[in-house]
C-alpha positions in Angstrom: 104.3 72.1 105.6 102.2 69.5 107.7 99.2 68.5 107.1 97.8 70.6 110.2 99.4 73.9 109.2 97.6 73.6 105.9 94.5 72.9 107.4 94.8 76.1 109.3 96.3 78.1 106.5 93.4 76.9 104.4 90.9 77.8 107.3 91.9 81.4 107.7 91.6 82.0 104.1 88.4 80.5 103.9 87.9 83.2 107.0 89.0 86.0 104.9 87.4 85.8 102.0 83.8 85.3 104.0 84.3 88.1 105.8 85.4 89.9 102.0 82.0 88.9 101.2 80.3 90.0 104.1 82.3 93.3 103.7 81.1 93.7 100.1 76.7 93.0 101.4 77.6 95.9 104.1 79.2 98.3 100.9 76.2 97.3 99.2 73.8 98.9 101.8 76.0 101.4 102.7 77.1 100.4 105.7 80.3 102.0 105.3 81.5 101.6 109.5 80.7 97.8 109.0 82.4 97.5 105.7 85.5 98.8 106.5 85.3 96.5 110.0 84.8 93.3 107.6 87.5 94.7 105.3 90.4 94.8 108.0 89.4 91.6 109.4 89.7 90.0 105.5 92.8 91.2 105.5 94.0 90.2 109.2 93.1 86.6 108.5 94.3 86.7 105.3 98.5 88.4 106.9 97.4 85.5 109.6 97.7 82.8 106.9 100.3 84.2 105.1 102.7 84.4 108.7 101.3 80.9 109.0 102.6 79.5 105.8 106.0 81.0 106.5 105.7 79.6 110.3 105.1 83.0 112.0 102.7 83.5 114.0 101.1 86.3 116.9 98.4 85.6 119.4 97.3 89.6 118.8 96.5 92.0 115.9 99.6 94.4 116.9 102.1 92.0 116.4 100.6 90.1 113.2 100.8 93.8 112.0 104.3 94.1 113.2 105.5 90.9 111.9 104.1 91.4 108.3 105.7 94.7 108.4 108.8 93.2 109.7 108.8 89.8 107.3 107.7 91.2 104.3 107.3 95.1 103.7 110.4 96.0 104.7 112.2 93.2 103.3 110.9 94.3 100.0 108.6 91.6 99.0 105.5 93.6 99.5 105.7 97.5 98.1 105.5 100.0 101.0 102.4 101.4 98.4 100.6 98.5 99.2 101.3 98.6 102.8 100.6 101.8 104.3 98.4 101.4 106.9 100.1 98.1 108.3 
């Protein structure tokens, strides 16, 4: 992987885990709207890291959805339990 693939890789994860954190403040105050807002974008930048790594990629959230589907729920490597709402 180049160096600049990691750097972004690294970058989105860093993304998703701040917005995790934000996500958990909002459950906190019971911001429940907000919390689950913060909690799909943890996991969008998190999918957008993982199609990253593998050198996938999608300029919009349909088609990162798609391709995770695509690359790894129906190939198996993620359980369809853990995947429902992709």
């Amino acid at each position: 992987m180049t160096e600049w693939k990691k750097d972004l890789v690294l970058h989105r994860m860093q993304r998703a885990e701040e917005t995790l954190q934000d996500a958990r403040i909002l459950a906190g105050a019971e911001r429940w709207n907000a919390c689950v807002n913060r909690l799909y974008y943890a996991c969008f930048y998190a999918v957008s890291a993982l199609l990253v790594a593998d050198g996938l990629a999608s300029s919009k959230h349909s088609g990162v959805r798609s391709l995770f589907n695509r690359e790894y729920v129906k190939s198996g490597d993620i359980p369809k339990v853990h995947a429902t709402l992709c």
